[in-house]
C-alpha positions as CSV (number, residue, x, y, z in Angstrom):
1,X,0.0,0.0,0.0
2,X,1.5,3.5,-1.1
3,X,0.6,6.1,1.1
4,X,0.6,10.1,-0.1
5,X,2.4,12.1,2.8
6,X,3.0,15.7,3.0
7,X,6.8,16.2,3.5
8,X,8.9,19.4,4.3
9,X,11.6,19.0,2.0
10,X,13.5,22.3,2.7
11,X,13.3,24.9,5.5
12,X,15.3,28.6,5.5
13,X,14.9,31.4,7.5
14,X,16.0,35.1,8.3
15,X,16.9,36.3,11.8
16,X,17.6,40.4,11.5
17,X,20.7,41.3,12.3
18,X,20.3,44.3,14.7
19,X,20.8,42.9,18.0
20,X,18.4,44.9,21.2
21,X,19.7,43.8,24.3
22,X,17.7,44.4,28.0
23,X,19.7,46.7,28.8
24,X,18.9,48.8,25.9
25,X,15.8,49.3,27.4
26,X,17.5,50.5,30.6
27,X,16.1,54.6,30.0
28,X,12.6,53.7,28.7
29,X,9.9,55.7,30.5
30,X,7.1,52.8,31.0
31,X,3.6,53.7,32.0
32,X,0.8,51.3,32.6
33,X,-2.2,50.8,30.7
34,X,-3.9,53.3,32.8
35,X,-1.2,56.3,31.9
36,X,0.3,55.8,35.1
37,X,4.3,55.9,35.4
38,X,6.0,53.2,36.6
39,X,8.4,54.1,39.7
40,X,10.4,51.1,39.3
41,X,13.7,51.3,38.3
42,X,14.8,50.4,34.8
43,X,16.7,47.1,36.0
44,X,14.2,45.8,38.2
45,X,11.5,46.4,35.2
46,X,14.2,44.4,33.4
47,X,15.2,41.8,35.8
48,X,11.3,40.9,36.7
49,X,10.8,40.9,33.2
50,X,13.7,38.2,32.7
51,X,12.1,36.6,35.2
52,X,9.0,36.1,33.9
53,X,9.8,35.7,29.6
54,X,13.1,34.5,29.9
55,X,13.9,37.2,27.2
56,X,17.9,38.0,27.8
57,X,17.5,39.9,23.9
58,X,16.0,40.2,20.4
59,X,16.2,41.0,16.6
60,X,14.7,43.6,15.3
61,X,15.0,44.3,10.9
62,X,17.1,47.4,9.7
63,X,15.0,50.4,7.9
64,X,15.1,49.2,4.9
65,X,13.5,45.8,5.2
66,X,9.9,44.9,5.2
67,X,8.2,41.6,6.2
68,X,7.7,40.9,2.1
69,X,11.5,41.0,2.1
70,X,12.8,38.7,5.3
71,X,9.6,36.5,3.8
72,X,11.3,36.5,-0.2
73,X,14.8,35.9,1.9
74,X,13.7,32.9,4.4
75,X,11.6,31.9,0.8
76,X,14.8,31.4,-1.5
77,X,16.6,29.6,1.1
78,X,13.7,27.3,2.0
79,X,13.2,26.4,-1.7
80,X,17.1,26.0,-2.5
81,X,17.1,23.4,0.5
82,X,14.3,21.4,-0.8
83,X,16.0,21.6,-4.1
84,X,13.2,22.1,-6.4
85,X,13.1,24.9,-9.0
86,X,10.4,27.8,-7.6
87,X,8.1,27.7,-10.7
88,X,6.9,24.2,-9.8
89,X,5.2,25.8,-6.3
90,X,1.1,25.1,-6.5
91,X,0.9,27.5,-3.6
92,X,2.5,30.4,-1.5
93,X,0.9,30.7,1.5
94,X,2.2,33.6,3.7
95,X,1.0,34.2,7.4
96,X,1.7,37.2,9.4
97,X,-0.2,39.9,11.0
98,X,0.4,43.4,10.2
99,X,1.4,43.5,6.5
100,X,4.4,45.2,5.4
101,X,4.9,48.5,7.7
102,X,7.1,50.5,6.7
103,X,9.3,52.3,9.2
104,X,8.0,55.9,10.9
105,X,5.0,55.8,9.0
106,X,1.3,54.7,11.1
107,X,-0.3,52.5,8.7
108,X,-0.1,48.6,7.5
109,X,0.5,47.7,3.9
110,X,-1.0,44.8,2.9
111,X,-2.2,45.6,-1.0
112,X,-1.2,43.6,-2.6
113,X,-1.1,40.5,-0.3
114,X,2.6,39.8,1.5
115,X,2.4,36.6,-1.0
116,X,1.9,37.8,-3.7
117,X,4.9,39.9,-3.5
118,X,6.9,37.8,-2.0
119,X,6.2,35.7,-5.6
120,X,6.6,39.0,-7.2
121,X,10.6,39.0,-5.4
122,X,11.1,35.0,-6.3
123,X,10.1,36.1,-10.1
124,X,7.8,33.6,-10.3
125,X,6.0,33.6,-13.5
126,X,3.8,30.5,-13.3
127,X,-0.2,31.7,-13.6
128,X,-0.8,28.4,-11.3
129,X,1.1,29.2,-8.5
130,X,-1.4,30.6,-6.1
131,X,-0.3,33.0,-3.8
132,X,-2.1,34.3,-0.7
133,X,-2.3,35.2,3.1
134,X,-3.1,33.9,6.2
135,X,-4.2,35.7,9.3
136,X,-4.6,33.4,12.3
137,X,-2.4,35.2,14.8
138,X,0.5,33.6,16.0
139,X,-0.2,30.1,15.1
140,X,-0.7,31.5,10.8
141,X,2.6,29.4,9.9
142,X,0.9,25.9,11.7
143,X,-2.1,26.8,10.0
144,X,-0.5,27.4,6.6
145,X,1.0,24.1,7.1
146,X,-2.5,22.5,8.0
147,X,-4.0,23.7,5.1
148,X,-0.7,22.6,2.6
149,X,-1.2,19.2,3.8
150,X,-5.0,19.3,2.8
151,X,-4.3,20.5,-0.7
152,X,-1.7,17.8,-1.0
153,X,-4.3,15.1,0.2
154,X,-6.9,16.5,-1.8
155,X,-4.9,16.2,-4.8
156,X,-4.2,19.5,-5.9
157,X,-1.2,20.3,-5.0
158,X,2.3,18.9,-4.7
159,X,4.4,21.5,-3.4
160,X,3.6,24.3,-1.3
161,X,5.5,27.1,0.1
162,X,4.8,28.0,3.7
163,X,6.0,31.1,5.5
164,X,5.5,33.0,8.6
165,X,6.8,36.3,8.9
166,X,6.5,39.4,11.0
167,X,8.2,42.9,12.1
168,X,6.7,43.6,15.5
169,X,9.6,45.9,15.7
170,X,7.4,48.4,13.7
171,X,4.1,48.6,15.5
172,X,5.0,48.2,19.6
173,X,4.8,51.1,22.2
174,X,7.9,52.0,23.5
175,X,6.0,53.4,26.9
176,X,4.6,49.5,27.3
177,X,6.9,46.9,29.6
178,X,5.0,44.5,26.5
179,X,7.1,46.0,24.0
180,X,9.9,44.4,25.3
181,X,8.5,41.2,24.4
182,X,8.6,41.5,20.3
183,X,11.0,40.4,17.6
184,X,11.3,40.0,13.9
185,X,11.9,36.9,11.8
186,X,11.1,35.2,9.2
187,X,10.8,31.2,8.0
188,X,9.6,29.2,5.7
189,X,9.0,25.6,4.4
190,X,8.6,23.9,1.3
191,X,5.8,20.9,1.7
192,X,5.4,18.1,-0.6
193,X,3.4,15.5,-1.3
194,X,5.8,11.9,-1.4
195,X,4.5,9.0,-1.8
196,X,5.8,6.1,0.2
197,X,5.6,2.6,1.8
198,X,4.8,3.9,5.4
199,X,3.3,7.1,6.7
200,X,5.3,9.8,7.4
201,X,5.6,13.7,7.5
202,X,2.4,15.3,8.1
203,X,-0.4,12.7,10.3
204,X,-2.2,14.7,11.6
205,X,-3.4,17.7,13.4
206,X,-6.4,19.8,15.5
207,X,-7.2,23.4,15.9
208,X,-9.5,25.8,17.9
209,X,-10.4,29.1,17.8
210,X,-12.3,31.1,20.7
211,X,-14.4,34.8,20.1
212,X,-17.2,34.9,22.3
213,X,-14.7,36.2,25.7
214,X,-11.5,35.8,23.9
215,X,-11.4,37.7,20.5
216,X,-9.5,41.3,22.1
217,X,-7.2,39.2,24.7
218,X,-4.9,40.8,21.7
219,X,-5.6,43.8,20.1
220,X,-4.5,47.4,18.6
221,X,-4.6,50.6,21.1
222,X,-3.1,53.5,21.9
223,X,0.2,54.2,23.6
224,X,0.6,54.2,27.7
225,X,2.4,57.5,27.6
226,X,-0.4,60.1,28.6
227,X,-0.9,62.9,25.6
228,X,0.3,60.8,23.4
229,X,-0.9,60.6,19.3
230,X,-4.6,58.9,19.7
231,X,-4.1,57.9,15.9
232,X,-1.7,56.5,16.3
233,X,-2.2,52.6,17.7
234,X,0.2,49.8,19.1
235,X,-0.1,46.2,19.6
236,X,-1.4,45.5,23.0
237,X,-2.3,42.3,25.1
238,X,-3.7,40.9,28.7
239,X,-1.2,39.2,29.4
240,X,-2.6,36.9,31.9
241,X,-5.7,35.9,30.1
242,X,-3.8,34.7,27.4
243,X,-1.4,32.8,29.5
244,X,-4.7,31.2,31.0
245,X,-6.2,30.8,27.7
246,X,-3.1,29.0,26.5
247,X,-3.0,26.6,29.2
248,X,-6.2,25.5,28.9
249,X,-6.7,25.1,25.3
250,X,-2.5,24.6,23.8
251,X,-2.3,21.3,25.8
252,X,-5.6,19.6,24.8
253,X,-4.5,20.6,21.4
254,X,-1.7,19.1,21.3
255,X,-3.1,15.9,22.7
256,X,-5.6,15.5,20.0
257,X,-3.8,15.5,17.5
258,X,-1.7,13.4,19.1
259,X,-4.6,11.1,19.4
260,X,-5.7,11.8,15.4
261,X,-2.4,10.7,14.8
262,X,-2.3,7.3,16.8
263,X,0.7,8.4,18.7
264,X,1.4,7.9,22.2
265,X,3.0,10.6,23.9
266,X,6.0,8.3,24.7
267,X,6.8,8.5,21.1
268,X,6.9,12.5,20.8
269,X,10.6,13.4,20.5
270,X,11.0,17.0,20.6
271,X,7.5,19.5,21.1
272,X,8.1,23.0,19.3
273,X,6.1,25.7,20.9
274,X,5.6,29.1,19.9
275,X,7.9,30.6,21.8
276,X,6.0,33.5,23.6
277,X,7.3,33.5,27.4
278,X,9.2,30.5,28.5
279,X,7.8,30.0,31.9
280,X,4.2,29.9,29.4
281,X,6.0,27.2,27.5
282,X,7.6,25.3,30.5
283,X,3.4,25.7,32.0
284,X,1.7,24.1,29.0
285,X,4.3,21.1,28.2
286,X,3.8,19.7,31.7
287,X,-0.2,20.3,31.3
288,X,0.3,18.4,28.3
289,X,2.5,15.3,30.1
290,X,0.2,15.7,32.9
291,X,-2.6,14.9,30.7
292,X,-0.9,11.8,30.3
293,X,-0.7,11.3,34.4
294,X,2.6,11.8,33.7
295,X,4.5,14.3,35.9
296,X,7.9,14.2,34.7
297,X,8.4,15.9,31.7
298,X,11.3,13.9,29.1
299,X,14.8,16.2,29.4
300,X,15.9,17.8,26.0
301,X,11.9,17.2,24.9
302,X,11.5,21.1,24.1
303,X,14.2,23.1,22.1
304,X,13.8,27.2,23.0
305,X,15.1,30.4,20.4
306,X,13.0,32.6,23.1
307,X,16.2,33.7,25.3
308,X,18.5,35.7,21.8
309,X,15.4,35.8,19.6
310,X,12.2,37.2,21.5
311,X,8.7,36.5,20.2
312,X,8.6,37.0,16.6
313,X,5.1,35.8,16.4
314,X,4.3,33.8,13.2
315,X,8.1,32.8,12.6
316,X,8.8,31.8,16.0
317,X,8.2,28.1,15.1
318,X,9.2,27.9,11.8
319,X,12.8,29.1,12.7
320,X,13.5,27.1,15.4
321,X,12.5,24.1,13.3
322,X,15.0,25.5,10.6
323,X,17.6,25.6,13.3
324,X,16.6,22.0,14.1
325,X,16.9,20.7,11.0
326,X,20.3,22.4,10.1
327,X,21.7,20.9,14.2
328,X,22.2,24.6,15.1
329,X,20.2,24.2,18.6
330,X,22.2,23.0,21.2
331,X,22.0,20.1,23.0
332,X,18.8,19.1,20.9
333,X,19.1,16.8,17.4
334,X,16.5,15.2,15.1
335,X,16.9,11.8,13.3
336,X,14.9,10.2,10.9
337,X,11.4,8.7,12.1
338,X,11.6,11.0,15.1
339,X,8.0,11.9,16.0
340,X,7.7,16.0,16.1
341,X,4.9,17.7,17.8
342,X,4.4,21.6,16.5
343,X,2.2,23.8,18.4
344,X,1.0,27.6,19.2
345,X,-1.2,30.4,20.5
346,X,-2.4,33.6,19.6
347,X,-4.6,36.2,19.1
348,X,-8.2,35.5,17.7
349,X,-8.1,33.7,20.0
350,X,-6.6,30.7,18.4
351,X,-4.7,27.7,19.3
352,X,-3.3,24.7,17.1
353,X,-1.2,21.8,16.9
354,X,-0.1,19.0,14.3
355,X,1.8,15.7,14.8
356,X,4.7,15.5,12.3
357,X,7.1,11.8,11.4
358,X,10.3,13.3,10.5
């Protein structure tokens, strides 16, 4: 019996180069959602804030890039480590949240779609190559994923180009303790449809999303600092409701698609969470054993970027799966037939997992 997987064949990435250490932070006047300053020094801001995230620094893109270029960048080397030829793509599926914003200006560009110009940069001049976006929060790159694999079991598609991409950089308030939170990146994969022997790659996967309560735990507002430009808006958050939220939904995720899959959890080798706020992560991958009734979680199960690289939203995932891949995460290694769990939160609110056979 031949079996029609979806396989990532190639992965590539781009981390911005400009380095923003705590510390740069140090001077930052920081008021709280209600105007109010915040007394507290700058270094126990910082060091609570450590604390908490884990988040020692981050990487934030120079002025002249845009999240269509890092996307075109992480694109080209994605498609040159599958080793295919770029006009063969079905799809080009690009998830991200703000659009292109160009720096000191107050408004998202996303017309025409980040995918289509990203197709635009590859020169791409195949009519069949469909190229659009996806906005599911944090979790748009797992969802661009989940829906590659259902083109490629539906039959219409053999390779698909999956990327998540964001510059936070360009849209936080630099009067919110938040802002300290955000990165850039970019990744991207190539997924293909393979046929083989035995199942593999993509088995299987689950998703929710939650509106009624949960729809503005994330959302665009104005800056902290009283007086400040009221047309001007940020990206906010409450914090704690959506560390609750992912607790209580990332973990059940995870687990049924665990259970779509017909994979015990003894099997999972290495679980790639969005990485958000590390003390989140470390929260929801013992939920997730303890579902199990297990209480000790596996050592070396969960590789982290979260420490140098912040939160770069959509591309969190797909870049430390890159880094996997290419054995650039310390201490942590992949080998063939390992069993892979991805997963993530984010704003919507939405949550989502899938169950991958490398």
């Amino acid at each position: 019996m031949k079996y029609l997987n979806s396989v990532i064949t190639g992965t590539g990435r781009y981390i911005p180069t400009e380095i923003v250490k705590n510390s740069d932070f140090l001077n930052h006047e920081f008021y709280d959602e209600n105007n109010n300053k915040l007394d507290a020094p700058g270094n126990v801001i910082i060091d609570k804030f450590v604390e908490i995230t884990g988040i020692q620094e981050r990487r934030y893109v120079t002025p002249e890039l845009h999240s269509s270029d890092i996307a075109a960048i992480a694109a080209e080397r994605a498609i040159e480590n599958a080793n295919i030829d770029p006009e063969t793509l079905d799809y080009i599926i690009v998830a991200h949240n703000f659009g292109d914003v160009i720096i000191d200006t107050i408004q998202t560009d996303a017309v025409p779609s980040l995918a289509s110009r990203v197709k635009h940069k590859l020169q791409i001049e195949n009519p069949y190559c469909i190229a659009y976006d996806i906005l599911f929060g944090c979790p748009g790159w797992i969802q661009g994923v989940i829906q590659a694999d259902a083109f490629i079991k539906a039959g219409i598609a053999k390779k698909v180009l999956v990327i998540g991409s964001e510059t936070l950089s360009r849209v936080i308030d630099p009067h919110d303790r938040d802002s300290m939170i955000y990165a850039d990146g970019a990744g991207a994969t190539v997924v293909e449809a393979v046929e083989s022997d035995e199942k593999k790659g993509f088995l299987a996967s689950s998703a929710v999303s939650h509106t009624k309560n949960e729809a503005y735990y994330l959302f665009m507002g104005k800056s902290n600092k009283p007086d400040s430009d009221k047309k001007i808006r940020y990206i906010k958050m409450f914090g704690r409701k959506i560390y609750e939220y992912a607790l209580s939904n990332v973990p059940p995720a995870m687990k049924l698609a665990l259970e779509r899959a017909e994979v015990d959890i003894t099997e999972v080798k290495k679980v790639l969470i969005h990485q958000a706020n590390e003390k989140m992560d470390e929260a929801m991958i013992k939920r997730l054993y303890k579902l199990y009734k297990i209480n000790e979680v596996p050592e070396k199960i969960m590789p982290m970027s979260i420490h140098r690289l912040g939160n770069s939203s959509v591309a969190t995932v797909p870049t430390l799966f890159d880094r996997l891949r290419r054995d650039e995460c310390a201490t942590h290694e992949i080998n063939e037939g390992d069993i892979l769990v991805f997963a993530s939160v984010g704003a919507g609110m939405n949550a989502n997992s899938f169950v991958y056979r490398y």
